[in-house]
py3Dmol code that shows the C-alpha trace and the ligand (Angstrom):
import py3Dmol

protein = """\
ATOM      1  CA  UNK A   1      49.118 -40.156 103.787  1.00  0.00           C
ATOM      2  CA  UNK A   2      52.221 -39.761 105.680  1.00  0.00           C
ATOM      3  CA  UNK A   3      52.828 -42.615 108.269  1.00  0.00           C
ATOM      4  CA  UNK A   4      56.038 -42.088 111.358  1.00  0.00           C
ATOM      5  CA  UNK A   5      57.286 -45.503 112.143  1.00  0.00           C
ATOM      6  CA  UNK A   6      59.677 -46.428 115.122  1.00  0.00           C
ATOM      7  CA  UNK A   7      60.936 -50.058 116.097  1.00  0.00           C
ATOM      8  CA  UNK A   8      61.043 -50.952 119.454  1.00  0.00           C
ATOM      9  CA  UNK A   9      60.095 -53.071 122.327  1.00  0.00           C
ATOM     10  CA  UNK A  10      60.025 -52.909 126.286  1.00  0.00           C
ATOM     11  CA  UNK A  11      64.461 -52.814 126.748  1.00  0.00           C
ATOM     12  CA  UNK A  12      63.922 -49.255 124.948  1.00  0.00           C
ATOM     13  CA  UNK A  13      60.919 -48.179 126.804  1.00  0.00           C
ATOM     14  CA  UNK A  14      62.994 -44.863 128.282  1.00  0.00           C
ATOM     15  CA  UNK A  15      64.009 -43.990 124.781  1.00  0.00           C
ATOM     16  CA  UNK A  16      60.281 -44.039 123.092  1.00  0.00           C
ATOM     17  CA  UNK A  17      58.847 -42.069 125.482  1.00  0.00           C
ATOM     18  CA  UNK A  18      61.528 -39.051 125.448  1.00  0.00           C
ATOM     19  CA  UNK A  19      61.017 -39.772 120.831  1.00  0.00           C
ATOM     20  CA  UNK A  20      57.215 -39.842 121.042  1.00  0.00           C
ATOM     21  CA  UNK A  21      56.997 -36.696 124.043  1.00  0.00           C
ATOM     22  CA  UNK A  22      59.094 -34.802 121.617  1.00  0.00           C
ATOM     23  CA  UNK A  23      57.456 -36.340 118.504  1.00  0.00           C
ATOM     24  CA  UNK A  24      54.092 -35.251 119.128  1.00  0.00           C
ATOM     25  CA  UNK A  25      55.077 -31.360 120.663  1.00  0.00           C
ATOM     26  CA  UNK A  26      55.351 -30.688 116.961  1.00  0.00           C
ATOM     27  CA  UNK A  27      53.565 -33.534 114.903  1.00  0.00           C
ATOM     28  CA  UNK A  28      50.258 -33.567 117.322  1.00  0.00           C
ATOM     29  CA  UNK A  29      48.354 -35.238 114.454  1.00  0.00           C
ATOM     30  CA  UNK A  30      49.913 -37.481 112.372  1.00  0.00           C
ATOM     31  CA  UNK A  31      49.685 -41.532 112.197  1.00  0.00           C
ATOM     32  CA  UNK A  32      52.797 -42.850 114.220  1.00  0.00           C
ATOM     33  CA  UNK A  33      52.813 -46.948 114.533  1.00  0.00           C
ATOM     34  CA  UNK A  34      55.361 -49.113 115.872  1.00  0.00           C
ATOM     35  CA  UNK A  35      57.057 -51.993 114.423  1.00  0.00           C
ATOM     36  CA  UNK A  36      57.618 -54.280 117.354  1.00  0.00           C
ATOM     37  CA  UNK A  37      61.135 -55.390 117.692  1.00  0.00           C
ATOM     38  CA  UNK A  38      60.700 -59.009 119.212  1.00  0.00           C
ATOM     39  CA  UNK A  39      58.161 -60.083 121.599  1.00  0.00           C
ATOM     40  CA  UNK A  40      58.821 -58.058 124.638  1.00  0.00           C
ATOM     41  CA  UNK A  41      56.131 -55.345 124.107  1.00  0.00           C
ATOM     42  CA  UNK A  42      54.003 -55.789 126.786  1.00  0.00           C
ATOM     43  CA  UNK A  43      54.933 -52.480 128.594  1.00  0.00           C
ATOM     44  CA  UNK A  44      55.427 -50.556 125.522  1.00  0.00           C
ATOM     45  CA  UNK A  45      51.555 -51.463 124.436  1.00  0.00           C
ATOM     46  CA  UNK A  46      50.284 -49.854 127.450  1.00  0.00           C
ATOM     47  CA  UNK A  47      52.190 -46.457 127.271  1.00  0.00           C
ATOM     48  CA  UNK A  48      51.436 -46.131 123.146  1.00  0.00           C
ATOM     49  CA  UNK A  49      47.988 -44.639 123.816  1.00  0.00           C
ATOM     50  CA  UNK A  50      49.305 -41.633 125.541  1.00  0.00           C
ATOM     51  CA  UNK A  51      50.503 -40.724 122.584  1.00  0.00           C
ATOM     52  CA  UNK A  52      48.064 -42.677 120.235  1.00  0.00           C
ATOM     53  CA  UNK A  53      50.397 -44.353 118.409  1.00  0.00           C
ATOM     54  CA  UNK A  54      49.526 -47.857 117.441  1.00  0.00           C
ATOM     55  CA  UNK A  55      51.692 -51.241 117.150  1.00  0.00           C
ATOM     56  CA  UNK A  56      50.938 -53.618 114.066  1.00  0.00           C
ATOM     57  CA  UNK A  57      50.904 -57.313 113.933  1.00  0.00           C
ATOM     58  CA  UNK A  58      52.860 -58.015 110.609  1.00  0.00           C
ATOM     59  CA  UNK A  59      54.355 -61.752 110.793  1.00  0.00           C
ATOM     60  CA  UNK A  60      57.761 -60.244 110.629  1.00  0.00           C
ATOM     61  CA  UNK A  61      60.293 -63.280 111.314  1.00  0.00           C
ATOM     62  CA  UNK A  62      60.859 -63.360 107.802  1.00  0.00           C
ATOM     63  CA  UNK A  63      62.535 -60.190 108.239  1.00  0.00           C
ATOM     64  CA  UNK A  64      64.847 -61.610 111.327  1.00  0.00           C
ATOM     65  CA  UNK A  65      65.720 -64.045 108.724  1.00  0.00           C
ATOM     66  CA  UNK A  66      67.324 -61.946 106.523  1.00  0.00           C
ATOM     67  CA  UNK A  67      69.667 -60.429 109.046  1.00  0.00           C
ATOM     68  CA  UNK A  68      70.488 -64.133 109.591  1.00  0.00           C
ATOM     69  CA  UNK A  69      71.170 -64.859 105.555  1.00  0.00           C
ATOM     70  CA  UNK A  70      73.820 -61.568 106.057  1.00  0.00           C
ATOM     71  CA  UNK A  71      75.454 -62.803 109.407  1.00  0.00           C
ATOM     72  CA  UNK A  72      74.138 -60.224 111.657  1.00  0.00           C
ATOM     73  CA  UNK A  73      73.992 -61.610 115.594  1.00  0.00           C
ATOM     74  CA  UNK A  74      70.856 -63.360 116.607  1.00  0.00           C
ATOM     75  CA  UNK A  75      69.576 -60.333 119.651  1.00  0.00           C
ATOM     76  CA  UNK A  76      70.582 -57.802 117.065  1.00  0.00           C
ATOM     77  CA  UNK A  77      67.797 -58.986 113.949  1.00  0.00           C
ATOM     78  CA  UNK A  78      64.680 -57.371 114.896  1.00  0.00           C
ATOM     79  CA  UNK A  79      66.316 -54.397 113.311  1.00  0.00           C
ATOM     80  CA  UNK A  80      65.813 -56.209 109.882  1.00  0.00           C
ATOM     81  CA  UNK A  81      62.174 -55.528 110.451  1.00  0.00           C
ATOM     82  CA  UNK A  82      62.063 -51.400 109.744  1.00  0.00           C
ATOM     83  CA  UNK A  83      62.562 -52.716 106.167  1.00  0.00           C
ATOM     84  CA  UNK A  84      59.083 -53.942 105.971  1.00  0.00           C
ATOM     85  CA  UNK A  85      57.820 -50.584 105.456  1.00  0.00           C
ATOM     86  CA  UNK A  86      59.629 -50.570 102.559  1.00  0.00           C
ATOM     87  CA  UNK A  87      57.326 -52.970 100.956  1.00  0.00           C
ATOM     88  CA  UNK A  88      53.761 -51.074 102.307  1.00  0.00           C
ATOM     89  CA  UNK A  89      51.344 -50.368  99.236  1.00  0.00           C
ATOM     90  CA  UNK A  90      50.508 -47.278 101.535  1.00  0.00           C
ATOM     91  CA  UNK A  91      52.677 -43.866 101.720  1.00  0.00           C
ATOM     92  CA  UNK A  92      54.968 -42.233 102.002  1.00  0.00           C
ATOM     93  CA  UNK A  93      56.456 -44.078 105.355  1.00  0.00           C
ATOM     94  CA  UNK A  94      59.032 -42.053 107.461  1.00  0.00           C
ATOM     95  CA  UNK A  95      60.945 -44.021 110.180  1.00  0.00           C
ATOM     96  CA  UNK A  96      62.720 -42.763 113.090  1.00  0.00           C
ATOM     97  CA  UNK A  97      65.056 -44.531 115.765  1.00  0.00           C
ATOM     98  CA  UNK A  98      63.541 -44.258 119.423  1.00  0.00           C
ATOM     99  CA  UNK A  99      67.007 -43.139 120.486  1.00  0.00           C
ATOM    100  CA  UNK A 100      66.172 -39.355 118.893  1.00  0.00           C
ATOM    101  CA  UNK A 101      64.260 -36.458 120.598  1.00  0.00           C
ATOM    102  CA  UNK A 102      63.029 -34.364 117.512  1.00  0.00           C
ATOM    103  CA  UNK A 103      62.915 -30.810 117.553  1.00  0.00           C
ATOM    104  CA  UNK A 104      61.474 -29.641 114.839  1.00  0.00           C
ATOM    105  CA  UNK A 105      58.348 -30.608 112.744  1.00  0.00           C
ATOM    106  CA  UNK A 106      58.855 -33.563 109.989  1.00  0.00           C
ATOM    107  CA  UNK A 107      56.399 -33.017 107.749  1.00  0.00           C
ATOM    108  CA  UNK A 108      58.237 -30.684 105.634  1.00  0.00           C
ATOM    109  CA  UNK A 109      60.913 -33.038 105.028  1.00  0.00           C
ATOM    110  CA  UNK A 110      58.091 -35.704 103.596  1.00  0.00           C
ATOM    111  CA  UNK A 111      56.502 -32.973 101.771  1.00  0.00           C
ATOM    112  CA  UNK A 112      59.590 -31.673 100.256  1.00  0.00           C
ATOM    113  CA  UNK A 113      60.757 -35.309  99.643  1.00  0.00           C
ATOM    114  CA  UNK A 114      57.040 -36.101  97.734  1.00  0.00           C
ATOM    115  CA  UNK A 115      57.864 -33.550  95.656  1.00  0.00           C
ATOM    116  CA  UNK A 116      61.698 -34.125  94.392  1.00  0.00           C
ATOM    117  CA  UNK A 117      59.896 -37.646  93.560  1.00  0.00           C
ATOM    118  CA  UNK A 118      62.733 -39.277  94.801  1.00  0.00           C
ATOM    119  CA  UNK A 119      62.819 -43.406  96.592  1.00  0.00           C
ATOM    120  CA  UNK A 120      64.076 -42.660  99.663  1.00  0.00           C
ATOM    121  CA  UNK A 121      65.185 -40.045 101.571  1.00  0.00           C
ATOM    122  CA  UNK A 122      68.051 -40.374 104.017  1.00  0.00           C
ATOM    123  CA  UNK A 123      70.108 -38.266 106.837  1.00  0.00           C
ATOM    124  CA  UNK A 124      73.616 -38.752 108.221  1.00  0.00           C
ATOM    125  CA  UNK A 125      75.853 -40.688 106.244  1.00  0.00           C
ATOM    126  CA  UNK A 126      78.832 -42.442 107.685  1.00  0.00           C
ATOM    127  CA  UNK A 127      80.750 -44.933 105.189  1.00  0.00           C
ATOM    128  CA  UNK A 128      82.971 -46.612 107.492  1.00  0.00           C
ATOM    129  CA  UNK A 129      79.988 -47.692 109.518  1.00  0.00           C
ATOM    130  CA  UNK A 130      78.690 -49.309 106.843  1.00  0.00           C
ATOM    131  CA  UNK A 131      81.311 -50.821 104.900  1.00  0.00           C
ATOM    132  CA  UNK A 132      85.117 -51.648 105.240  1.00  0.00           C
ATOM    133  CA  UNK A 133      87.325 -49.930 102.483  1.00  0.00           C
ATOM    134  CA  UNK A 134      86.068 -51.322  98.940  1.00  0.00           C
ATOM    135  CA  UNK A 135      83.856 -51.275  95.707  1.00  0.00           C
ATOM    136  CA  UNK A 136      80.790 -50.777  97.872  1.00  0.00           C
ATOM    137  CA  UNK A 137      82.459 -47.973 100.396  1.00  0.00           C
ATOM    138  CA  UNK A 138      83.875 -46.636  97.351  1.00  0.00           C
ATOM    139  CA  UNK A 139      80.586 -46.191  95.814  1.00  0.00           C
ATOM    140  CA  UNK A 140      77.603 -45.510  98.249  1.00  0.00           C
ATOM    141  CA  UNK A 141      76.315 -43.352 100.435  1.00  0.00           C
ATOM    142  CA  UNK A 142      76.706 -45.171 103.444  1.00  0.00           C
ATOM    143  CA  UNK A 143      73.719 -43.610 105.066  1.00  0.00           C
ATOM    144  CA  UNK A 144      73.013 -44.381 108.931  1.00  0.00           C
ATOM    145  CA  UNK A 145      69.701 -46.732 108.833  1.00  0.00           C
ATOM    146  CA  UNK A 146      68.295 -44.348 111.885  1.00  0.00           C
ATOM    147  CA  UNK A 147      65.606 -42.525 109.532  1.00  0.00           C
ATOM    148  CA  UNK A 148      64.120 -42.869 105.876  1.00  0.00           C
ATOM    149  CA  UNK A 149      61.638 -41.930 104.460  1.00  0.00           C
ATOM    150  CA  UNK A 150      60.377 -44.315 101.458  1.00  0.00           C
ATOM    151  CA  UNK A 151      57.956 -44.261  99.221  1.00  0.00           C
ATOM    152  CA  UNK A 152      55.097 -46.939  98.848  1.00  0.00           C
ATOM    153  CA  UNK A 153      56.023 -50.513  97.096  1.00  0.00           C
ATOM    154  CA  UNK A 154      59.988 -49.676  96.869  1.00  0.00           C
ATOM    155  CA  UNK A 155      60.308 -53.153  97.090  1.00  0.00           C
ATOM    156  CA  UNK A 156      58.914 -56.710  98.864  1.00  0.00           C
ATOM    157  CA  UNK A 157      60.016 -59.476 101.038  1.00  0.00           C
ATOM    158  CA  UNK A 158      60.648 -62.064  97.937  1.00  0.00           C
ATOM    159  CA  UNK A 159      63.140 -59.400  96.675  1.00  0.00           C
ATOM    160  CA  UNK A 160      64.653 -58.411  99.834  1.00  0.00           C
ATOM    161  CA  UNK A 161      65.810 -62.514 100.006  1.00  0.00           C
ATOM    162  CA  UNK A 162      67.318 -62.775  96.979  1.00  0.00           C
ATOM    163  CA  UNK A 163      69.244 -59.862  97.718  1.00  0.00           C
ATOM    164  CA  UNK A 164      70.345 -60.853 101.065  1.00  0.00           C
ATOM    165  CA  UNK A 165      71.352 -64.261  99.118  1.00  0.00           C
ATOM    166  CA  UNK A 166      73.122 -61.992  96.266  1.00  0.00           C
ATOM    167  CA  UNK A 167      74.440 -60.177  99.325  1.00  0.00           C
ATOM    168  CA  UNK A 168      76.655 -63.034 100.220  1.00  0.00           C
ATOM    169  CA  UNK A 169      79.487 -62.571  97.461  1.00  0.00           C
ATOM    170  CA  UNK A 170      79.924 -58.589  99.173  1.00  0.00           C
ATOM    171  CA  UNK A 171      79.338 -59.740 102.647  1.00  0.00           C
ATOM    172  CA  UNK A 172      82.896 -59.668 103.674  1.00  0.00           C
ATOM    173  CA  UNK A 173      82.536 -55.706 102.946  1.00  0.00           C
ATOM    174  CA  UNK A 174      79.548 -55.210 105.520  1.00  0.00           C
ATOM    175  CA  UNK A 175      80.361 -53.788 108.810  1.00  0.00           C
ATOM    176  CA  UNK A 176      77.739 -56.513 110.386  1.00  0.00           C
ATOM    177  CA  UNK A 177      78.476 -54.790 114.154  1.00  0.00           C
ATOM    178  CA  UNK A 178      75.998 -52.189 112.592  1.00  0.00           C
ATOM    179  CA  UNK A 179      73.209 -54.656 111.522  1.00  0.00           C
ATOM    180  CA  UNK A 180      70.919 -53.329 109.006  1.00  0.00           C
ATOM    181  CA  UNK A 181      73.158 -50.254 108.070  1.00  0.00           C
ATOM    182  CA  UNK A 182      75.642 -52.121 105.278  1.00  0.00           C
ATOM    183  CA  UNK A 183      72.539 -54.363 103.903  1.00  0.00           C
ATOM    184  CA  UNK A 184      69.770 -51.352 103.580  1.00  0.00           C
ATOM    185  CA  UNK A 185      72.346 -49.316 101.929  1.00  0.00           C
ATOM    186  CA  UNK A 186      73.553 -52.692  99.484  1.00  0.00           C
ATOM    187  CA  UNK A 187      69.904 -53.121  98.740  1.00  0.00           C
ATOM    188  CA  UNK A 188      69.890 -49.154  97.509  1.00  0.00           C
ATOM    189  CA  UNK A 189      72.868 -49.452  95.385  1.00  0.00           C
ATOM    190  CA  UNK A 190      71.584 -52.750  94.093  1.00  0.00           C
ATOM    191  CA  UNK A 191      68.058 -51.301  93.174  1.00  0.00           C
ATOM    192  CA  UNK A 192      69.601 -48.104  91.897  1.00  0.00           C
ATOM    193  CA  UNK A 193      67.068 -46.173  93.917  1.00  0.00           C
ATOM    194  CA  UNK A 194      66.979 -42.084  94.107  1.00  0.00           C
ATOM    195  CA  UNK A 195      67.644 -41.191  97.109  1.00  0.00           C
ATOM    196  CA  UNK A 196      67.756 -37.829  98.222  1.00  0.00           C
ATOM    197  CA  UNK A 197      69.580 -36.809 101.541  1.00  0.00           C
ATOM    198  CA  UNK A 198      67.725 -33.969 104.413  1.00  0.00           C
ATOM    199  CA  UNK A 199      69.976 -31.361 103.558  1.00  0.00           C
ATOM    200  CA  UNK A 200      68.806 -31.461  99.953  1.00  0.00           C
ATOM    201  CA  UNK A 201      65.207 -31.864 100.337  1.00  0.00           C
ATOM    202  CA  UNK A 202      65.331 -28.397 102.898  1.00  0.00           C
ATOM    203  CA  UNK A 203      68.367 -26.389 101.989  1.00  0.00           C
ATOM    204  CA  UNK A 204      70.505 -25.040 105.194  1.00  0.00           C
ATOM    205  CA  UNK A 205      69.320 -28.409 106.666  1.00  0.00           C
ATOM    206  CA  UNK A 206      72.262 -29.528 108.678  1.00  0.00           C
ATOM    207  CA  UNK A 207      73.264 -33.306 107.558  1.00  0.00           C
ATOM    208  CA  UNK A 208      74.436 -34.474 110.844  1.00  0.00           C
ATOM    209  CA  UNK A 209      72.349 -34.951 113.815  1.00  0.00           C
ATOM    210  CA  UNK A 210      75.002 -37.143 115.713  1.00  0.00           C
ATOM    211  CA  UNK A 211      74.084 -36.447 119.671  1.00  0.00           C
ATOM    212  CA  UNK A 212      77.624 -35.437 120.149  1.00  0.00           C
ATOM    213  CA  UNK A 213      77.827 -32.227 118.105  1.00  0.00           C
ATOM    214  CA  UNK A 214      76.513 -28.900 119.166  1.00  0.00           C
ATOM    215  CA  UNK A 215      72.552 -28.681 118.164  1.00  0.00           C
ATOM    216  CA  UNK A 216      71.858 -26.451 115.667  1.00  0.00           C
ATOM    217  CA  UNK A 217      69.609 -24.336 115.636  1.00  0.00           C
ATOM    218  CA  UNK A 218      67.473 -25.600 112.680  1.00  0.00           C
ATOM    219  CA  UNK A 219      68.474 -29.451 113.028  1.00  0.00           C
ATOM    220  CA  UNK A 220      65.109 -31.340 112.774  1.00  0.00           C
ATOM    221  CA  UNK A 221      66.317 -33.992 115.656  1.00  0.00           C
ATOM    222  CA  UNK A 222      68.985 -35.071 118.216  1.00  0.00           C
ATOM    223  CA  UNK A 223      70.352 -39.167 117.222  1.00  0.00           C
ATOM    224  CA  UNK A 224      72.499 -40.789 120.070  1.00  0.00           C
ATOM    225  CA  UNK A 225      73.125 -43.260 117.745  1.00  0.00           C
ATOM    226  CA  UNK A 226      75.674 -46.249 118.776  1.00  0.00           C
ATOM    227  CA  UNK A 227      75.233 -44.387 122.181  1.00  0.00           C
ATOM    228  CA  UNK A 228      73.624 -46.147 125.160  1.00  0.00           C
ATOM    229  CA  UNK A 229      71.093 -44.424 127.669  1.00  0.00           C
ATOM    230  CA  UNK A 230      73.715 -42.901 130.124  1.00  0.00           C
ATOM    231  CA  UNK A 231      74.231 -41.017 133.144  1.00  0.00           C
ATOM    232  CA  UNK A 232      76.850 -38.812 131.093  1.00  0.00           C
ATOM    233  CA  UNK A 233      75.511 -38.986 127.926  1.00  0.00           C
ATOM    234  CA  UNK A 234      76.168 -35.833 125.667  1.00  0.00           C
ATOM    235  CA  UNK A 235      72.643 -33.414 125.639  1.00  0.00           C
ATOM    236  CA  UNK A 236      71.255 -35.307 128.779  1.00  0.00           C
ATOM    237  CA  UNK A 237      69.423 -32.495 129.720  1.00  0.00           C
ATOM    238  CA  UNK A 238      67.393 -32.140 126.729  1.00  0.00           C
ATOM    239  CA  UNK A 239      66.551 -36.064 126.741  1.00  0.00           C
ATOM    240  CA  UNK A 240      65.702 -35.851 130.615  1.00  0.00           C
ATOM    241  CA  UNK A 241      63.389 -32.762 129.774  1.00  0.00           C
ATOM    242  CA  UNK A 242      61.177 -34.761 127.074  1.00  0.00           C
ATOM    243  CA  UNK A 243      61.651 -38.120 128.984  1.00  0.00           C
ATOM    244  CA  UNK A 244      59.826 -36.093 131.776  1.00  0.00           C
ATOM    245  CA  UNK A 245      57.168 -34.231 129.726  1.00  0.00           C
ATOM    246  CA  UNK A 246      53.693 -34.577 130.664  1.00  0.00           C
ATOM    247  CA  UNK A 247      54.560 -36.954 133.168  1.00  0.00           C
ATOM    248  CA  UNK A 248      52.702 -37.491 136.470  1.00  0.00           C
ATOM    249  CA  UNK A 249      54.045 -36.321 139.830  1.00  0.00           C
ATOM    250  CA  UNK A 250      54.557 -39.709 140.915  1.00  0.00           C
ATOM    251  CA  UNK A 251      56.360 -40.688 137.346  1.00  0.00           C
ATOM    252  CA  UNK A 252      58.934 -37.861 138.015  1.00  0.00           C
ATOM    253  CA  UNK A 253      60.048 -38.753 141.446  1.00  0.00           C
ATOM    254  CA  UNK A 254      60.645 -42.091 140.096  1.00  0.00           C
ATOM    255  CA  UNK A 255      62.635 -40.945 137.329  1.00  0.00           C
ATOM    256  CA  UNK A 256      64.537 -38.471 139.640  1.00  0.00           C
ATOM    257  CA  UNK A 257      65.032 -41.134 142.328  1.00  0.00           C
ATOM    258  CA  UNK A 258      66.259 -43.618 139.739  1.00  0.00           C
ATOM    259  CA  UNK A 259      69.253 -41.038 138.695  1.00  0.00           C
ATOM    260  CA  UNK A 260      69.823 -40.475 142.227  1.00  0.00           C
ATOM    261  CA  UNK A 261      69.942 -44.385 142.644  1.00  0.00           C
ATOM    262  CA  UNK A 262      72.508 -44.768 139.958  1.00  0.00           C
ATOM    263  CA  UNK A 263      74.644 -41.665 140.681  1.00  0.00           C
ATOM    264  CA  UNK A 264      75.084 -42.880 144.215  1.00  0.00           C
ATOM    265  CA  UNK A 265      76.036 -46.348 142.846  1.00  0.00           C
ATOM    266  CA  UNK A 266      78.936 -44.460 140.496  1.00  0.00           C
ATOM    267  CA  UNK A 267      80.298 -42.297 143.718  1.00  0.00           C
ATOM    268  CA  UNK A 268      80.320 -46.067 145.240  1.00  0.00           C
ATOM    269  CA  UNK A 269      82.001 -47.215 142.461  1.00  0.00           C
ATOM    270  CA  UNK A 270      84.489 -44.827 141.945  1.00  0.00           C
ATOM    271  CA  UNK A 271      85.261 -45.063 145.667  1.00  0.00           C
ATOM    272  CA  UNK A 272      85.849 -48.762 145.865  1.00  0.00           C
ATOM    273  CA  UNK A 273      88.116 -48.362 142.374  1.00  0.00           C
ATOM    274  CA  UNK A 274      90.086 -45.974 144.397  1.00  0.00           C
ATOM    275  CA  UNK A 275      90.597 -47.758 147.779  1.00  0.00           C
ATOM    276  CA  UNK A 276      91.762 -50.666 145.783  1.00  0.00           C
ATOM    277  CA  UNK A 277      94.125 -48.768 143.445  1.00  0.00           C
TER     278      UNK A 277
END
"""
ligand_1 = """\
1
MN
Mn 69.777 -45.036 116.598
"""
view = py3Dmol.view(width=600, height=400)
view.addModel(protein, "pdb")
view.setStyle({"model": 0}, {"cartoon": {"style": "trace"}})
view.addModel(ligand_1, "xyz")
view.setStyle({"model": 1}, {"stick": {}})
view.zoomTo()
view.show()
């Protein structure tokens, strides 16, 4: 059975409920669960019933620990933790970044992928994010860690430490700034895995679904990957319409009076910059 996995905790509260609104328009029924990122969930718990997603309890600071082993910075190592699903004796597992709105259903892709009997399945792919020029640019995909889907028991957490050990001798290749990107896609070429990208699993699939291209108009998500939650981020209007779906009255005029807040606090800004120029 087909699981939907996101990583997160309360700093990307915004974010999951724009994902999980859109998520659920066109996936009403499938499992979704959470990996939490640290231990600031406490406001995430109490929004995950509306769309009855649940968050596990895994002991996961073995996970932070590899992203230590590979030099990644201490606030950024909860992302090691998505790569505990790749060690779940149930599947297949499909994870998503929170910082997506999806468009279109999923399922297809995990069907298609079950079928092509391929490892892993993978979207964008972006070398020099993941490596500096190399062996290991030279020879991988370099896809963006943002979404997988893997099958059951690809690997397990013993394995996963000897290659962040092994990982050592190639380290000075990784580009660390993106975490979990340049090990994931070490630990691929290392296991030799099949791995299949979006675009071949459902042919006319578009492979990029970088926020600051045009959508589409069958690309299965938005990604504002590297991008932070802001005021003039590119598609704004389509995150602002999920971030706002099914929300009460009262939720709304917060949202709306939060924007207002912090586009009053740019004019301010800009005004002060100016008068001091
Ligand atoms: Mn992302």
């Amino acid at each position: 059975m087909l699981t939907i996995w996101y990583l997160a905790n309360d700093a990307v509260t915004e974010w999951v409920v724009a994902s999980m609104n859109s998520l659920r328009a066109v996936e009403p029924d499938v499992a979704v669960k959470v990996i939490p990122y640290d231990d600031r969930i406490e406001q995430l718990c109490h929004l995950l019933p509306r769309w009855n997603a649940d968050i596990v309890d895994w002991p996961l600071s073995d996970y932070d620990a590899l992203g230590e082993t590979v030099g990644a910075r201490p606030s950024a190592r909860g992302m090691f933790r998505k790569l505990a699903l790749l060690g779940l004796s149930d599947g297949p597992n499909l994870y998503i970044d929170s910082d997506t709105v999806i468009l279109r259903q999923l399922l297809p892709f995990a069907d298609a992928w079950s079928e092509s009997g391929a490892d892993l399945a993978v979207a964008d792919a972006d070398v020099p994010q993941a490596f500096h020029p190399g062996p290991l640019a030279q020879r991988t995909l370099g896809f963006n860690a943002g979404f997988f889907i893997a099958r059951a028991g690809l690997t397990d957490l013993s394995n996963l430490q000897t290659l962040a050990t092994d990982a050592l001798r190639v380290v000075d290749q990784f580009v660390i700034e993106n975490v979990d990107q340049p090990f994931f896609n070490f630990v691929c070429d290392e296991a030799g895995w099949d791995v299949r990208t979006i675009t071949q699993l459902v042919p006319g699939t578009p492979y990029c679904t970088w926020s600051e291209r045009a959508i589409d108009p069958v690309q299965p998500w938005i990604h504002w990957a590297g991008r932070s939650l802001a005021y003039d981020m590119s598609h704004r209007e389509l995150w602002v319409r999920w971030r706002l779906e099914g929300a009460a009255p009262a939720e709304k005029a917060r949202f709306r009076l939060g924007e207002t807040r912090t586009a009053l606090k740019r004019t301010v800004r800009h005004l002060a910059t100016r008068r001091s120029a």
